[in-house]
N, C-alpha and C positions, 0 to 999 in steps of 0.2 A: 504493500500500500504506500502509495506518494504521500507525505507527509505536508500538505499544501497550507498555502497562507490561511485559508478559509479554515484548516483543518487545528492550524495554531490559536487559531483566536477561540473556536469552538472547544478543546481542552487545553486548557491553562494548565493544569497540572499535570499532564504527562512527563514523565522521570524519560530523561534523555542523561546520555553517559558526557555531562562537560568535562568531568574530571579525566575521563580514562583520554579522552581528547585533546588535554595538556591546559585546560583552563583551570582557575584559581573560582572558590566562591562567590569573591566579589566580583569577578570579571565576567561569571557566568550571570548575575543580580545587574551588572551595568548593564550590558546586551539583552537583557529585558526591560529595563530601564527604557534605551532608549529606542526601541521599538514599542513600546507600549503591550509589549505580550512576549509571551514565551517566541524563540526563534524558531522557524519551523527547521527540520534537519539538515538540507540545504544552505538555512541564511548558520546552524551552528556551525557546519564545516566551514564555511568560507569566515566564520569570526574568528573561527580556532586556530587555522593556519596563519589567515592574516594580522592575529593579535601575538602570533606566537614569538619567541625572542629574534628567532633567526629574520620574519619580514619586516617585525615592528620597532626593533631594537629597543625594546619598552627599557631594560637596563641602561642600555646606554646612552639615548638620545638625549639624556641632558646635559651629558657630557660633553658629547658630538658640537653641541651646540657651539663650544669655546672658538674652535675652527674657524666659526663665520668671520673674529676678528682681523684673520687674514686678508678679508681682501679679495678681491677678483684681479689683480693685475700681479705679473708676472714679468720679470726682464725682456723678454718679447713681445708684449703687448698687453691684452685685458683676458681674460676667460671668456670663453665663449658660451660656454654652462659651465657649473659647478658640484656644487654640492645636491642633491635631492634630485638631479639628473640620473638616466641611467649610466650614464657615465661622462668625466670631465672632459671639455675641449678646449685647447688652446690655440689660440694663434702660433703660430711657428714665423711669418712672416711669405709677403710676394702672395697673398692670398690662400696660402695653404693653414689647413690648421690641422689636428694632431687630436684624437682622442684614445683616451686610456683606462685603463681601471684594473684593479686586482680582487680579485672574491676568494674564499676558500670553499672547498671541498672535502672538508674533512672524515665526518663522519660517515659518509656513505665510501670512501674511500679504505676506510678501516671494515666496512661489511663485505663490500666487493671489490676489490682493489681497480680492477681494471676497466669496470662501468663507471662506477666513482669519479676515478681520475680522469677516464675521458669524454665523460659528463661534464665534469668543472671544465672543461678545456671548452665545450660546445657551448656549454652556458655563457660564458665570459665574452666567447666570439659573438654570439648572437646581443648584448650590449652593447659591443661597438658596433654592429652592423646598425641596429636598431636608431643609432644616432647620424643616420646617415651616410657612415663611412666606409672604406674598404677595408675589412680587417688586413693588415699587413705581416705582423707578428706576435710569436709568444714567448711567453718567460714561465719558468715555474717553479718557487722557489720550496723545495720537501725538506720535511722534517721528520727523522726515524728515529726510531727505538735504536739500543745497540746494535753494532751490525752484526756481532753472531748469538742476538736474541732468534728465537726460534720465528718470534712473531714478527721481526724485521725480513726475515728470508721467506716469511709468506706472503707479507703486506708488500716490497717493493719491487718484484721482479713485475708485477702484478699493475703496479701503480707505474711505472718507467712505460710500461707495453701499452696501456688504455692510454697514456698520453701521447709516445708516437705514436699509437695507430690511429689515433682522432686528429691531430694536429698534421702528420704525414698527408695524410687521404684528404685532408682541406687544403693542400698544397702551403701550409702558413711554415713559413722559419720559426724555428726554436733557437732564439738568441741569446739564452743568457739564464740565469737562476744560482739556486744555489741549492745542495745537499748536507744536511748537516742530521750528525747521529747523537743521541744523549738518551739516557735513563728516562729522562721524564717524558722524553715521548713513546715510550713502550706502551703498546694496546692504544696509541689515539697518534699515528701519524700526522704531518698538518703535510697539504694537498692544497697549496698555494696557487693561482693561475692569472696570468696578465697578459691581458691581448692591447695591441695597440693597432688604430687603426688612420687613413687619414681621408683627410676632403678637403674640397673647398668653403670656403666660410659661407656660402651662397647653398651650399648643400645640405646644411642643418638641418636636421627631424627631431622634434620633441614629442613625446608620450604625450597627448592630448586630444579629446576627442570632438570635435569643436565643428559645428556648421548642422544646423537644424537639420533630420531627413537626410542626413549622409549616412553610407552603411557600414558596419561592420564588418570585416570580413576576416576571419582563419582560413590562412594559408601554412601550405608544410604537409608534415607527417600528420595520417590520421590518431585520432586518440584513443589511448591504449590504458592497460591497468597499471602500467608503472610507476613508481615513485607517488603513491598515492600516501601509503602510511597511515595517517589518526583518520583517514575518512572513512577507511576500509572500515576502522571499528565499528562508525558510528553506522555506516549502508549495512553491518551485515550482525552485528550486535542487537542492534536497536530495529530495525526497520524490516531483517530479515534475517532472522535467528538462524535459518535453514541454509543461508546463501552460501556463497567461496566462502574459502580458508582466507585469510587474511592477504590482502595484494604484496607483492612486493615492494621494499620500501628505499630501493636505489633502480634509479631510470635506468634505462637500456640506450644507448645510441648508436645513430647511424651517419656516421662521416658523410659517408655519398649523398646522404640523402639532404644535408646542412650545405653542403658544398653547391648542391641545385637552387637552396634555400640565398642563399648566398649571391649568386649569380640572378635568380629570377629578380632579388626585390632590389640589387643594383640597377636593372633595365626598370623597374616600376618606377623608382627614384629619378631616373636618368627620361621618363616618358612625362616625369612633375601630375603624377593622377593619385599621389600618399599625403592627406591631411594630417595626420597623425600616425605613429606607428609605436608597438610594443611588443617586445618578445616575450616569450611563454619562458617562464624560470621557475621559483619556489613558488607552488599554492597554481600554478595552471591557472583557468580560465579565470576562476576567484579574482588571481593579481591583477589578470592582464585586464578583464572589463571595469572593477573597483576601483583601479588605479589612472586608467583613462578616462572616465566618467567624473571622478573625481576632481582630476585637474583642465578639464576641459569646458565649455559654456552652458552646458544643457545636462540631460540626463540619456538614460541608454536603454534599451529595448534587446532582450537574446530571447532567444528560441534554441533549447536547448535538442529540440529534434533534428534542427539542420545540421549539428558538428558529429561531422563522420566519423564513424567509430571500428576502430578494428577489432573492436571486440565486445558484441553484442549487448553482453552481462549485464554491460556495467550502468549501477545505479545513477538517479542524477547526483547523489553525492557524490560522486566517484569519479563523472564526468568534467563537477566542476574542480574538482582537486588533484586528477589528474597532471601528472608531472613530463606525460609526455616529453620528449626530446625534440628538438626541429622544427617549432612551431612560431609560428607568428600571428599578431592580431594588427591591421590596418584599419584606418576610417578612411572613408574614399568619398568623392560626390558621386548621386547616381546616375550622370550623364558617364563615368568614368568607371562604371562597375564592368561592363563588358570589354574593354580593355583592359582594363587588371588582372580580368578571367582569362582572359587572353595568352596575354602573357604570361601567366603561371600552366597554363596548357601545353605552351610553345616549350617551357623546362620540366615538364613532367611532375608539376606540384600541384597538390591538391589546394583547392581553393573555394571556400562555400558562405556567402553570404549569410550571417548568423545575426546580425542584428541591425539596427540604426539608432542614432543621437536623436532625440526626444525631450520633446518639452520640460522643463521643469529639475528637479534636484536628484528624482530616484533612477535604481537601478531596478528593472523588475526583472524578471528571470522566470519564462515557463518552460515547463516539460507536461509532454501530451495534455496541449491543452489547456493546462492546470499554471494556476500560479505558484511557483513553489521560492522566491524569493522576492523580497519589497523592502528594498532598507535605501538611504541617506547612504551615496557611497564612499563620502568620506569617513563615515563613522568607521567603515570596513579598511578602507587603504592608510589613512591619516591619524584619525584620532582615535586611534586604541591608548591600552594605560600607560604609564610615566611614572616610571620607578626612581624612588632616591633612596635606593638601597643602601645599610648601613657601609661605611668602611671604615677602616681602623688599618695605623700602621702597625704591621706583624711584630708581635712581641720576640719573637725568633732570631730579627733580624740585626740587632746590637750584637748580639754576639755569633754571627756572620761577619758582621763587617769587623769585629774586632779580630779576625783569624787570618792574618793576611799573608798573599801568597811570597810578598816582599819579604816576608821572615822565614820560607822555604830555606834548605840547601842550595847551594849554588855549584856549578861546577870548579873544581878546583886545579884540573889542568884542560889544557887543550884536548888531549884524548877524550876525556869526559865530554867535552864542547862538542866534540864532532858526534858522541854518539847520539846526547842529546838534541843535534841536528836532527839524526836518521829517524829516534823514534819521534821528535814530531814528524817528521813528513810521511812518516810510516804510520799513524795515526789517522784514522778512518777520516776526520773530517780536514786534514791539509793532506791526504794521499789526492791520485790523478783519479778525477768521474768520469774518463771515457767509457768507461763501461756503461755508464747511462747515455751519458750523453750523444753520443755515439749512436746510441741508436732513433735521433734526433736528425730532421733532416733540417741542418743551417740556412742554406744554400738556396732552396728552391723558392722561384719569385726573379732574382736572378740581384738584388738587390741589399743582401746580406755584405755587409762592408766588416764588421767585425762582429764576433758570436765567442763563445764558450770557448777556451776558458779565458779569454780576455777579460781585461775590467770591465767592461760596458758594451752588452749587445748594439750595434749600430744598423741603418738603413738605409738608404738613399732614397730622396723623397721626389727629387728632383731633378731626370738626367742634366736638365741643361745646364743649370747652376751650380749642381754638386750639391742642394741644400738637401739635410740631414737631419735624423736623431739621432740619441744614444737613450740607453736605459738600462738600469743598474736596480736590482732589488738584494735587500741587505737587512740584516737581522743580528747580534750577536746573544740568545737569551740568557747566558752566564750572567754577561755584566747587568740583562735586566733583572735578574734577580736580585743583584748585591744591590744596586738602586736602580729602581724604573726610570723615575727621571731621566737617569744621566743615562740609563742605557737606550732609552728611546733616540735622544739625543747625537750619542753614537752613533746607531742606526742612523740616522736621517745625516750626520756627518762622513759615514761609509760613503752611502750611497751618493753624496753629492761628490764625493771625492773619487769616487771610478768614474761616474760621467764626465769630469773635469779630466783626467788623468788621460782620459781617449782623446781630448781638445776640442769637448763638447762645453757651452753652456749651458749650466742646471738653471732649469725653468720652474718646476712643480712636480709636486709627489702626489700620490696616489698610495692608500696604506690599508692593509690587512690586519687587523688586529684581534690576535690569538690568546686566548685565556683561559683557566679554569674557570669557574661557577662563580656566578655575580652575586649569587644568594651567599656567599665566603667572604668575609669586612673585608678577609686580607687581598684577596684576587681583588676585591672593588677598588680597594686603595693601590694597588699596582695597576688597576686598567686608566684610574684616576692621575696618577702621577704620570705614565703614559702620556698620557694625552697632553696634558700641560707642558712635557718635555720636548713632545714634537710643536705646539703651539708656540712657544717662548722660541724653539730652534727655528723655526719656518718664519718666523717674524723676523730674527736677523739674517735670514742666510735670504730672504726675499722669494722664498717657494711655497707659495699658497698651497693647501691641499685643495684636491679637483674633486674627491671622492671614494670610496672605497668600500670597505667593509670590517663587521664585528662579528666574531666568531666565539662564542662560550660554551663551557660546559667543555670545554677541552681535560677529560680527567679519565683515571684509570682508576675505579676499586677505591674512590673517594680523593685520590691525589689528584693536586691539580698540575698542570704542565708549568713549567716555567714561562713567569709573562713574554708573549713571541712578537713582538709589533714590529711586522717586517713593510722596508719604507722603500718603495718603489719611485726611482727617480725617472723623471725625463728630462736632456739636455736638445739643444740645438744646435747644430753645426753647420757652419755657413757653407762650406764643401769639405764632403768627406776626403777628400784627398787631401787636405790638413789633418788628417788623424795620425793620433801616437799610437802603436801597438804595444804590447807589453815585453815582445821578447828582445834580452838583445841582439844588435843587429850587422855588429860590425866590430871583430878585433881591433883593438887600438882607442876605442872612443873609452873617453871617460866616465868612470860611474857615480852619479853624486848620489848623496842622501838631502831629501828640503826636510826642513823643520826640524825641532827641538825634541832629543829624546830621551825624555826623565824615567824613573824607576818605578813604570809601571807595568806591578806583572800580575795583579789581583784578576782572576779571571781569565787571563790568559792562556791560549793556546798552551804554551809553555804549562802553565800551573797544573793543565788537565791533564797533558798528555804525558809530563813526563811526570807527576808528582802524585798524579789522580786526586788535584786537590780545587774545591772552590769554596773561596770567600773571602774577605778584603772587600775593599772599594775599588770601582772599577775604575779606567780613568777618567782625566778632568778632560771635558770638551773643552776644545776653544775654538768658537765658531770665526770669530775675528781672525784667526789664524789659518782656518780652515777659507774661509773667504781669499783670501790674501793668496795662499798656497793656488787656490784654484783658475786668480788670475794669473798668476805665472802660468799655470801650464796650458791655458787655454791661450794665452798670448805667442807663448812660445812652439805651441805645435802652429800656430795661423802660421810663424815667421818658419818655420820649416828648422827649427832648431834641433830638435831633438830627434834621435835614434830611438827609443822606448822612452814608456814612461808607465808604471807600476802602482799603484795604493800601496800604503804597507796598512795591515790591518791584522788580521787572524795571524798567528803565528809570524810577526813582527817581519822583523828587517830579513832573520834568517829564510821565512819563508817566500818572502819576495826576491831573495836574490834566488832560494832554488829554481822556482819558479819561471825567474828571466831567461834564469841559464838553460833549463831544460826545454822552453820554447822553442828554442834553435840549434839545439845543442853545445851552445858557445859557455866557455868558459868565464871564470872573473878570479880577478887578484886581487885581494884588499889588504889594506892596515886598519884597523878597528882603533879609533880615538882611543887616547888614553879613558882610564873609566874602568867600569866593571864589565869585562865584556859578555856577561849575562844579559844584562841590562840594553847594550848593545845590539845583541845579539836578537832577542827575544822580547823585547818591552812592546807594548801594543799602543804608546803614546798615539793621541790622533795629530792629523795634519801633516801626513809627513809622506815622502813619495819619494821613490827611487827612478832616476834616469838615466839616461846613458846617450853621450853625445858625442860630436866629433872635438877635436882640438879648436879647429877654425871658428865654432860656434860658439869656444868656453868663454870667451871675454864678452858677449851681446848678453850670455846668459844670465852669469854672475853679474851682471849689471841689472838686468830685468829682476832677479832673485832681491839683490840692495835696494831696488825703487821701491820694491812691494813690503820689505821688510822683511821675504822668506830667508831663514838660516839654510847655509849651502855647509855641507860638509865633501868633501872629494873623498873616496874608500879608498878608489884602484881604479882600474883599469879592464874592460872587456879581454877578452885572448882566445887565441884558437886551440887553449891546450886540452881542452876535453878534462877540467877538473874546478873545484873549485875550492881555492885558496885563503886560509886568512893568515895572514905572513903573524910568525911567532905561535900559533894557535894549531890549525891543522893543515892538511890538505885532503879533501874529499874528490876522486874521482866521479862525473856528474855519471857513468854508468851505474855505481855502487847506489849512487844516490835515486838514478831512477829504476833502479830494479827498487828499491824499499818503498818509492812513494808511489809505484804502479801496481803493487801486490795486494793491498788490501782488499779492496771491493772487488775486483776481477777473483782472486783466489776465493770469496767467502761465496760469491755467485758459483762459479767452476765447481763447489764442494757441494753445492745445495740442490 
């Protein structure tokens, strides 16, 4: 039996499951409240999903809100959209602009690895599409359990394969990300995804559903029982005791079929017949009609019999919560509907008029005949609840920060030095991820300038000009644990610092932010300090956030992960053919180190790998520094200065020189300044970037370096001895070196 509007008002007291649904008492008392009656089953699912944390960020959006202080402008112009978009646009300049966004995937990613992750990859591309653009590329920044956890060797052979074979098969480059392994993500991997896309400013689509008598239309895959989750309960609990077994609760995708998706609604764009447009993501039809009705001038009319169904079954609960893959939802004028149908004919895409923009404020919503939904759809898309959940700084965490890595052993000869080299680089998260990455295709599009494992995936945007991105996603969660703040901070000074490093300028970020359970003071007050640390950091370094996402309940068996707020840069480069590469490039040039390198080892690479130790304070930003650093290196890759250019970050100085030298297999000879050469060696100081240039260059640079105020230190020298050298300390053959930092991840997959 349909559970109709008529049928809600006539019993009021019918017992509906809000709770097993993921609603709260008062949430289920509000949603009667402002319907003036019980919901009928229909308008419960579409409250549930759309009130739920992951659409409504009820936890966080009071946070969220700090952001707005940023600003819409950007060193290359103003923002084109923002925040509350489906995703940021920025001008880039010469009329192109740039949108971007990063979401996660987590949890369905830990149920099925490989749907999971190349679901997040489908969802994210259909964002930028959705905004008018051409998706161009992706990034995906994972986070694992240990790598010879049992559940690590199930969850990422699984999660690597769903992301190339979906991102592969949409033809998009994999430019860039990052893999990092730790305890605290055992049983809850994060399944990070950043697609960036581009257009012209003249190109813009916004989610709104706007022009009286214009219709509605679902185009794409037909709808299926996938990713349906708390509806299922409610269609086959409540409504039909007898029905299926519980739907599945991670979607199934279909590259090919996105890839047509893709292609058909660039020609619909390109023919100007798309008033508004929205992709189908969390909550299915729910999102897509509440969210356009909502932010558009009128109200909306569906007919739940016209959306094609691949699978008979399914209730209208079930319809409207449907998580299908591949879908899309247009408003069109109806002089333009038969063109539209047209065109999605001509690409072999289903396309079926399912509603129209309608007088007045509601959403109504029938199935056979029957009214089965009548609500205000903002109450659905917008104003659900606003939590100011408690937080409290962790009592735990004074005596963290008083155990620091600075009062560790230190190596006490050179032999020690060098081993302590080997096992960091032999250490799962500084060994080589071509084993993943690898199975990533960089290249195709033809327009891939720099990718993995460079500092900052690049593009070309523009054959004629050479104009350009770069983009760098970056996270270290050690140091967010020892402090949020400073480690947010970090992050967003990484990330500016690889796009700067490639001779790009950082423009705006885009940020995922990963946590345990908001209902926990202490996860509140770390998602809390978070935030303030990229808002305080973004106001000086001048990179507004575009947009993003909040991911909670990240926990395993009541632990929660360590706070993960990874910050997704975009840079601009006026021609890529001014880009610095990372490796070096030429015996004979010299290798400097910029910036200042104090005794910081609290969190560090070094403290984990060789000591299996965290805690201390992590280090001190300094954005002013980091600024300064940045126009050096974007000055000096324009003037064609530099041979490489490096971040030091994760496993300091030592890991960036491995790193250069093994790029090319060129060698390096240094003298390590007087000092502790631990500190030297291994300190994770920010602001700081290793180069490598010619002689004829050293006197324009050292001079560029004194204008800005970056400290220049000289090591050594590049060389073609095939080792690498610290005069007085050791010498490391770079074969010895890359047999240890190649072995991990290849040997633990080979074993498994």
């Amino acid at each position: 039996m349909v559970d109709t509007v008529e049928n809600a008002w006539a019993t009021p007291d019918a017992e509906q499951p809000w709770a097993e649904l993921g609603l709260k008492a008062d949430e289920y008392a509000r949603i009667k409240e402002i319907l003036g009656r019980r919901p009928t089953g229909c308008e419960l699912a579409m409250y549930s999903v759309m009130w739920s944390e992951h659409c409504s960020y009820k936890s966080s959006k009071k946070h969220l809100s700090r952001f707005g202080v940023l600003g819409d402008q950007t060193p290359r112009g103003p923002l084109l959209a923002g925040i509350g978009e489906q995703a940021g646009v920025v001008d880039i300049g010469g009329d192109w602009a740039v949108t971007f966004k990063i979401e996660s995937h987590n949890h369905p990613s830990y149920v099925e690895p490989y749907q999971g992750a190349a679901t997040g990859v489908g969802g994210i591309v259909r964002d930028i599409l959705a905004m008018g653009a051409r998706p161009i590329g992706v990034m995906d920044p994972l986070r694992f359990g240990p790598l010879d956890a049992p559940d690590t060797l199930r969850v990422l052979p699984g999660i690597v394969s769903g992301i190339s074979g979906y991102g592969n098969c949409l033809g998009l480059p994999n430019i860039g990300g990052e893999v990092l392994f730790d305890a605290t993500y055992a049983g809850n991997p994060l399944v990070n995804a950043l697609c960036v896309g581009v257009l012209k400013h003249d190109d813009l689509k916004l989610a709104k559903a706007t022009g009286l008598g214009n219709k509605v239309i679902m185009y794409g895959a037909a709808t299926g029982g996938d990713g349906i989750g708390g509806a299922s309960i409610l269609a086959s609990e409540t409504f039909d005791a007898d029905g299926p077994a519980k739907r599945p609760s991670v979607q199934v995708g279909d590259p090919f079929m996105e890839k047509l998706l893709i292609e058909c609604t660039l020609e619909l764009f390109a023919a100007g017949i798309i008033t508004g447009i929205q992709d189908f993501g969390a909550a299915g039809i729910s999102c897509a009609t509440s969210e356009l009705a909502s932010a558009g001038d009128g109200g909306m009319h569906v007919d739940l019999d016209t959306v094609v169904l691949r699978d008979p079954t399914l209730s209208p609960e079930e319809i409207l919560m449907s998580e299908s893959q591949e879908r899309m939802m247009a408003v069109v004028r109806p002089e333009d509907v038969d063109t539209f149908l047209g065109i999605c004919a001509k690409w072999d895409v289903l396309a079926t008029v399912v509603g129209e923009v309608i007088e007045g404020d509601r959403l109504f919503i029938d199935y056979h005949g029957e009214r089965v939904v009548d609500v205000d759809p903002r109450t659905v898309a917008h104003d659900g609840p606003v939590y100011d959940r408690p937080s409290a700084r962790p009592t735990w965490i004074d005596a963290l920060n008083a155990d620091r890595a600075e009062d560790l052993p230190r190596a006490a000869s050179g032999a020690e030095l060098a081993e302590e080299l080997l096992t960091l680089v032999g250490s799962p998260n500084q060994a080589d991820k071509s084993w993943i990455t690898d199975q990533y295709d960089r290249y195709v599009r033809g327009n891939s300038v720099l990718a993995q494992p460079e500092n900052s995936g690049m593009l070309r945007i523009d054959e004629e000009t050479g104009l350009g991105i770069a983009l760098a996603t970056d996270n270290n969660p050690r140091f967010c644990l020892l402090n949020p703040y400073l480690g947010a901070q970090l992050a967003l000074s990484e990330s500016y610092r690889n796009v700067a490093a490639s001779g790009a300028e950082p423009v705006a970020i885009t940020d995922c932010l990963n946590f345990g359970s908001p209902e926990d003071p202490d996860v509140m007050w770390q998602f809390i300090e978070s935030i303030m640390g990229l808002v305080d950091g973004c106001r000086e370094l001048g990179t507004p956030v575009t947009g993003g996402n909040v991911s909670f309940y990240n926990q395993t068996d009541g632990v929660n992960i360590h706070p993960t707020p990874v910050v997704g840069m975009l840079g601009v480069i006026d021609d890529v053919a001014d880009r610095a590469p990372m490796g070096f490039a030429y015996p004979g040039d010299a290798v400097l180190l910029l910036g200042e390198t104090r005794d910081e080892l609290s969190g560090s690479s070094w403290a984990d790998a060789v000591h299996s130790h965290l805690g201390g304070m992590p280090p001190m930003p300094n954005l002013a520094a980091e600024k300064a650093l940045g126009r050096v290196l974007i000055e000096a890759s324009k003037r064609g200065l530099l041979s490489s250019a490096h971040d030091l970050s994760d496993g300091g100085l030592a890991q960036s020189l491995v790193e250069s030298s093994l790029r090319n297999g060129l060698g390096v000879s240094l003298t390590l300044p007087a000092g502790d050469t631990t500190t030297w060696l291994f300190s994770e100081s920010p602001a700081r970037a290793l180069v490598s240039l010619s002689g004829e260059h050293y006197a324009a640079f050292a001079e560029l370096c004194a204008g800005a105020g970056v400290p220049v230190t000289r090591l050594g020298e590049v060389t073609g001895e095939g080792v690498l050298e610290v005069h007085g300390q050791f010498t490391l053959p770079l074969e010895q070196i890359r047999a240890r930092w190649e072995a991990p991840i290849r040997d633990a997959m080979a074993a498994h």
